[in-house]
N, CA, C and O atoms as a GROMACS GRO file, in nm:
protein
  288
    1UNK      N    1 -13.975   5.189  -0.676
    1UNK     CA    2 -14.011   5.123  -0.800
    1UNK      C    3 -13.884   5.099  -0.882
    1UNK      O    4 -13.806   5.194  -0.895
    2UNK      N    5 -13.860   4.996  -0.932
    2UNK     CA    6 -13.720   4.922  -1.008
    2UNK      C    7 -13.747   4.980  -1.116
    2UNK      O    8 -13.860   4.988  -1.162
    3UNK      N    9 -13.597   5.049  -1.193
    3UNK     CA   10 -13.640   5.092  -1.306
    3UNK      C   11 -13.661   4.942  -1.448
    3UNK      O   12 -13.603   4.839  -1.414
    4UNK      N   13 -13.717   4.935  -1.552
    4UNK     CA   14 -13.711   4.859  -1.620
    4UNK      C   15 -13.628   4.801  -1.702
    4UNK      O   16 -13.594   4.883  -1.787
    5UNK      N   17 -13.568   4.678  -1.721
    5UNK     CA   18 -13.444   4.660  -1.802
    5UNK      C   19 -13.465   4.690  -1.945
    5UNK      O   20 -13.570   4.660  -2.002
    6UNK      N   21 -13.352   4.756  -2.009
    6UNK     CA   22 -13.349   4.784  -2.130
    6UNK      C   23 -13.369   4.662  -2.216
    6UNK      O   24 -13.331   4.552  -2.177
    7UNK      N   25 -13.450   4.686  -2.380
    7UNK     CA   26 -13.412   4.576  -2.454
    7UNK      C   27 -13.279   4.567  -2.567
    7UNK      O   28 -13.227   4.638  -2.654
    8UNK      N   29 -13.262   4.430  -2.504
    8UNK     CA   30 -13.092   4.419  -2.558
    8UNK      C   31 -13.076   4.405  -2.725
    8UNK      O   32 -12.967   4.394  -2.782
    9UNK      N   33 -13.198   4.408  -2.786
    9UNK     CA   34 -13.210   4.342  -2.939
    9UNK      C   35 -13.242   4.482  -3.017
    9UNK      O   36 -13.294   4.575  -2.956
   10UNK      N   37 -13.220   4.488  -3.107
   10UNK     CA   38 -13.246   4.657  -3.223
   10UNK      C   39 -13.186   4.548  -3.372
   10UNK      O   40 -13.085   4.479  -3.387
   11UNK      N   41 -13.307   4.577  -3.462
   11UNK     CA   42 -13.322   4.500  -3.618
   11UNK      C   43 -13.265   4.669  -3.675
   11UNK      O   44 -13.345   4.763  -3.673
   12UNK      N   45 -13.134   4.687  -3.718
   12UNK     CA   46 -13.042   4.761  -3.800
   12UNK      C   47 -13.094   4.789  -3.918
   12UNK      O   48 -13.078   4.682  -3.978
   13UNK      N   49 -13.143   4.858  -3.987
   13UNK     CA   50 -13.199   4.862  -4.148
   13UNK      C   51 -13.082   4.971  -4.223
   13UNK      O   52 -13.086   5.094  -4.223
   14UNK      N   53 -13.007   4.906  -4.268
   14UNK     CA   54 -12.896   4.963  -4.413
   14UNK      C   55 -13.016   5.086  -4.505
   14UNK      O   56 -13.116   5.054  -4.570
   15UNK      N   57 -12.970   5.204  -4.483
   15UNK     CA   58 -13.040   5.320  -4.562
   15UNK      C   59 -13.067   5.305  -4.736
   15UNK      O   60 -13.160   5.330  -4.813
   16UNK      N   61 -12.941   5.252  -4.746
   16UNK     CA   62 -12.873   5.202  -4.861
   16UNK      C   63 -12.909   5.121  -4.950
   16UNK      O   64 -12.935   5.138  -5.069
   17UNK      N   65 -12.911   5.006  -4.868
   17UNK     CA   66 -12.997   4.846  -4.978
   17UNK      C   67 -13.096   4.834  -4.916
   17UNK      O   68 -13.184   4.777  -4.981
   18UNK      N   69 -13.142   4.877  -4.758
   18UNK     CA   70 -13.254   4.813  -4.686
   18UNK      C   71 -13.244   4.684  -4.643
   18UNK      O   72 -13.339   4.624  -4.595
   19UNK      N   73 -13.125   4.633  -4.658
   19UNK     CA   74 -13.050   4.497  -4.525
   19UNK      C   75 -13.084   4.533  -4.416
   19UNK      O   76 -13.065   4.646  -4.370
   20UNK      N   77 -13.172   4.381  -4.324
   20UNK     CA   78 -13.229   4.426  -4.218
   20UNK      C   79 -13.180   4.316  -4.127
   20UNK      O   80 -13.229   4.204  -4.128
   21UNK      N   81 -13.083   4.351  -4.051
   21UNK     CA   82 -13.029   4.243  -3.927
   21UNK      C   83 -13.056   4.297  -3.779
   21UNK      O   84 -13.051   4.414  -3.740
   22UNK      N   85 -13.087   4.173  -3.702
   22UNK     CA   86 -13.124   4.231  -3.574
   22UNK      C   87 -12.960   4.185  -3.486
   22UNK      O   88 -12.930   4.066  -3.478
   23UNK      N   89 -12.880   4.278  -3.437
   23UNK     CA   90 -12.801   4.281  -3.333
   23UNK      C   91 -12.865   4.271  -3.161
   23UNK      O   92 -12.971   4.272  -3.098
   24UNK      N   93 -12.722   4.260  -3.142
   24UNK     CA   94 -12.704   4.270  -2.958
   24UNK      C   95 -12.676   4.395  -2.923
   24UNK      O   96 -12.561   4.418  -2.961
   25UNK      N   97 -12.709   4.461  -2.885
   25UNK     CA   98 -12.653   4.616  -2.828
   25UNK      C   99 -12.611   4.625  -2.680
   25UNK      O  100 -12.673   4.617  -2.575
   26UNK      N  101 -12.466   4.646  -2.716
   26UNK     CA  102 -12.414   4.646  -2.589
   26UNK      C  103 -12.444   4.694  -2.430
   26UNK      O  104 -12.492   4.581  -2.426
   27UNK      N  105 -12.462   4.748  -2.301
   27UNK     CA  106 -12.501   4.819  -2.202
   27UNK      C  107 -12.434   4.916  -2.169
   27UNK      O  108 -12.473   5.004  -2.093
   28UNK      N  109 -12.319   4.908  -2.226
   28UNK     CA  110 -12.248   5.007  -2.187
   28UNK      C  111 -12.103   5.113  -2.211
   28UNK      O  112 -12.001   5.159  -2.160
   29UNK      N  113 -12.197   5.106  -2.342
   29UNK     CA  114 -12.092   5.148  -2.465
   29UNK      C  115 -12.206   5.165  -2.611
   29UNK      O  116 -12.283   5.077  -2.650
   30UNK      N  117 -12.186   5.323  -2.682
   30UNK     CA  118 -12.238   5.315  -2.806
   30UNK      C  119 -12.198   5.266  -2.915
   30UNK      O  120 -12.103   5.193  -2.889
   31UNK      N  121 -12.224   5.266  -3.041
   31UNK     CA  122 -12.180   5.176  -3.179
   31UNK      C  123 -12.146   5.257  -3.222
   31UNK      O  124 -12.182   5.321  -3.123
   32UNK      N  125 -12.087   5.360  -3.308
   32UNK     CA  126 -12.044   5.461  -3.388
   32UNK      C  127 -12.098   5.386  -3.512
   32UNK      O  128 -12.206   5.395  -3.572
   33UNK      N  129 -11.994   5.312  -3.530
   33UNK     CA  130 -11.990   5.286  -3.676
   33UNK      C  131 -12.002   5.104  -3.696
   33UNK      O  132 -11.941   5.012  -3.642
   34UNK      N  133 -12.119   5.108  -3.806
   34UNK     CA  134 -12.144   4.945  -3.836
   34UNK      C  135 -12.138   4.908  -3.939
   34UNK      O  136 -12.184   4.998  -4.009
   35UNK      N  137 -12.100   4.802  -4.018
   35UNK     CA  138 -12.067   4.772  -4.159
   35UNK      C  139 -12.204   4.690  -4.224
   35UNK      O  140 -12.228   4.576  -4.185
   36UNK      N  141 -12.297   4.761  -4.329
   36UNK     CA  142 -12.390   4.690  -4.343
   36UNK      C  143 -12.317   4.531  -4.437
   36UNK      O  144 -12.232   4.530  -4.526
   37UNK      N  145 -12.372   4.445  -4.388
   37UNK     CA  146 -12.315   4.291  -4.425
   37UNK      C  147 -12.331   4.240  -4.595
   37UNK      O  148 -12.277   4.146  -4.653
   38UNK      N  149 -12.453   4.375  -4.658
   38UNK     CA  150 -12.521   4.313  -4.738
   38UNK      C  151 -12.462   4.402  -4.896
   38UNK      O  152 -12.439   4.363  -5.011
   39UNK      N  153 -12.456   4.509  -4.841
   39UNK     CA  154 -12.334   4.605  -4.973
   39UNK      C  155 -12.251   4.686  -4.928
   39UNK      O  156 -12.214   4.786  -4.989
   40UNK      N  157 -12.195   4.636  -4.764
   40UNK     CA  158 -12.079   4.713  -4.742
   40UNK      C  159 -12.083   4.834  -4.679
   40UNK      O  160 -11.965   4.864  -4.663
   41UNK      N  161 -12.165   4.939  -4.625
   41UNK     CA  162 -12.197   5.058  -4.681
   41UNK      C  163 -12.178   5.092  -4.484
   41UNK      O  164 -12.256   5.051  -4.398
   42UNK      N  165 -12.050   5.176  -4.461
   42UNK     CA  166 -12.017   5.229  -4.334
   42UNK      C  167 -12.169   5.317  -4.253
   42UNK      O  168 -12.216   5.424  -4.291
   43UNK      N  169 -12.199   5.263  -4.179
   43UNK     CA  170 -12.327   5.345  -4.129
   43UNK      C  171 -12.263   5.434  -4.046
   43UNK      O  172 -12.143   5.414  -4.030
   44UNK      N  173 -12.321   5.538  -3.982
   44UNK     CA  174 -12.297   5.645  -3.895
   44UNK      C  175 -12.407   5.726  -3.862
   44UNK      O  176 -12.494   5.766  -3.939
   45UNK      N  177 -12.389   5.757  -3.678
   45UNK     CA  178 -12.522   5.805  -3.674
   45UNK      C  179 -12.547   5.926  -3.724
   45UNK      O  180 -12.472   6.011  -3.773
   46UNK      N  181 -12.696   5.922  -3.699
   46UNK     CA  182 -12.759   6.088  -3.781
   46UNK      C  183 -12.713   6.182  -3.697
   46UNK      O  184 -12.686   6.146  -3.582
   47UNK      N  185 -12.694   6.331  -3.739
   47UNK     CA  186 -12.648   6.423  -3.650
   47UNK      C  187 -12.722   6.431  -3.516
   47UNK      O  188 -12.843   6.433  -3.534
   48UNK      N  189 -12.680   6.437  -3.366
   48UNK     CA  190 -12.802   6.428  -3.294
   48UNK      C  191 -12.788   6.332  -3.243
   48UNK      O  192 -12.840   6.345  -3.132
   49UNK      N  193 -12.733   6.200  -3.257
   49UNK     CA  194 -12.811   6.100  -3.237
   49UNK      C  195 -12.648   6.031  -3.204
   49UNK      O  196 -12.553   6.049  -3.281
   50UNK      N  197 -12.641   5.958  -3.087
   50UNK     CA  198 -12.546   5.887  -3.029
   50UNK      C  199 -12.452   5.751  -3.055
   50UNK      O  200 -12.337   5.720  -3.026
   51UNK      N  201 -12.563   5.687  -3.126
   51UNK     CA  202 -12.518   5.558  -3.250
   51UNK      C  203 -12.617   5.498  -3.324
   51UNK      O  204 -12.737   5.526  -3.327
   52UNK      N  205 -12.541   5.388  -3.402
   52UNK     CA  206 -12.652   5.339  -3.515
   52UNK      C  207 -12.775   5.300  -3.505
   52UNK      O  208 -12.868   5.297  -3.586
   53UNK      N  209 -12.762   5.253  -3.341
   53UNK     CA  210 -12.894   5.201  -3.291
   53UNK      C  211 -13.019   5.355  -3.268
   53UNK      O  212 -13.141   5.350  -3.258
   54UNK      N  213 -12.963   5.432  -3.268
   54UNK     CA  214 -13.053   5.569  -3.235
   54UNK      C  215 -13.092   5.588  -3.357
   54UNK      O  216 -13.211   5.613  -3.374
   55UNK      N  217 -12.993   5.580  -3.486
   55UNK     CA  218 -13.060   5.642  -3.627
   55UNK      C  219 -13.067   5.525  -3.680
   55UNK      O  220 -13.163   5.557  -3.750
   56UNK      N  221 -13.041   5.363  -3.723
   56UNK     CA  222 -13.125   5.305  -3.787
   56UNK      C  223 -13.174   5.172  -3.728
   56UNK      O  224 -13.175   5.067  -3.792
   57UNK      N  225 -13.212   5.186  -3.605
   57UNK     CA  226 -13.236   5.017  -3.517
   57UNK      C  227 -13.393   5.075  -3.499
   57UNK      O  228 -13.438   5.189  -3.516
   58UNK      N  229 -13.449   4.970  -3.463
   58UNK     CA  230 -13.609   4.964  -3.409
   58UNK      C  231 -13.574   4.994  -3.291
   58UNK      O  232 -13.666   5.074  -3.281
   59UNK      N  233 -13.521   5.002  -3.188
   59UNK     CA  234 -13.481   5.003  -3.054
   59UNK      C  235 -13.382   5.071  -3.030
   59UNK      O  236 -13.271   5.034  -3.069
   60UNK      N  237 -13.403   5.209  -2.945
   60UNK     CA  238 -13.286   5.252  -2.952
   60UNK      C  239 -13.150   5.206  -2.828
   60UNK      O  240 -13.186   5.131  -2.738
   61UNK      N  241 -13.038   5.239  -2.829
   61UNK     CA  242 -12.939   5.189  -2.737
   61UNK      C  243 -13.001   5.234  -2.592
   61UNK      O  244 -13.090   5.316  -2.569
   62UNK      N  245 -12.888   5.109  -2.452
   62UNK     CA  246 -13.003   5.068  -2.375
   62UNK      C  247 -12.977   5.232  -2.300
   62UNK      O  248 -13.067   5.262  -2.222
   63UNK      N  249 -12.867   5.336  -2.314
   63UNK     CA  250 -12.839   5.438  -2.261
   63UNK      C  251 -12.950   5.522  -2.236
   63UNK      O  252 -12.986   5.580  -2.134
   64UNK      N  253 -13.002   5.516  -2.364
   64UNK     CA  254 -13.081   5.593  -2.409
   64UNK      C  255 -13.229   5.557  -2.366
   64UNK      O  256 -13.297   5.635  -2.298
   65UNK      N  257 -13.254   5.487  -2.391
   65UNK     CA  258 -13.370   5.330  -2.296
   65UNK      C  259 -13.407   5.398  -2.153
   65UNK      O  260 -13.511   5.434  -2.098
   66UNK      N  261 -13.249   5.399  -2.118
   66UNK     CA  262 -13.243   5.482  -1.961
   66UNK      C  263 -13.279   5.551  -1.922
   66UNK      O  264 -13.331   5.541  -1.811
   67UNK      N  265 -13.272   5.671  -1.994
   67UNK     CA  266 -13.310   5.817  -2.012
   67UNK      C  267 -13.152   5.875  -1.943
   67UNK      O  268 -13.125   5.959  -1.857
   68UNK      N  269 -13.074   5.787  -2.025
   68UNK     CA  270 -12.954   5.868  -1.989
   68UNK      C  271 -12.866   5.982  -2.082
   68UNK      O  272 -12.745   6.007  -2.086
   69UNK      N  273 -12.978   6.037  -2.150
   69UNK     CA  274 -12.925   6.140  -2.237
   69UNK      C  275 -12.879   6.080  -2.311
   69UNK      O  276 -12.906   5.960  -2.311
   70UNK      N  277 -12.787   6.132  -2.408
   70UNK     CA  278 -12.784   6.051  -2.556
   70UNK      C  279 -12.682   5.983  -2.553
   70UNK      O  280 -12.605   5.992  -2.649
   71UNK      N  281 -12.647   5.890  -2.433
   71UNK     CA  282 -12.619   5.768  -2.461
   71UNK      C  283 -12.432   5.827  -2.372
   71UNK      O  284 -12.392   5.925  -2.309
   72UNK      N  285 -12.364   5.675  -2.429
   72UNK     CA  286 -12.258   5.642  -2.317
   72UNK      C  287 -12.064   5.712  -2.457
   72UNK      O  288 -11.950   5.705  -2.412
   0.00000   0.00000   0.00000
């Protein structure tokens, strides 16, 4: 059985102002750090959690998708 392809899209929500942009998330590599577009505001993931897409995306990174533990 083929495993399923990850989804490549995660909508980012800024903690901050609540700016909501949907990115590309890379395959093979995490995000550390993302600049919200809308007041600036350095994101970083939550403790735990591998990148921005794990603590503020609808979707988490595709590592993780994988079940490759918390990510690359």
């Amino acid at each position: 059985m083929a495993a399923a392809e990850p989804e490549l899209f995660s909508e980012l929500t800024c903690p901050e102002c609540g700016h909501r942009k949907t990115e590309e998330m890379p395959t093979d590599a995490c995000i550390y750090f993302y600049e919200c577009e809308e007041c600036g505001t350095l994101l970083k993931p939550n403790p735990g959690d591998c990148c921005v897409f794990c603590s503020f995306g609808t979707v988490p990174c595709p590592p993780i998708q994988m079940g490759g533990g918390r990510g690359a």
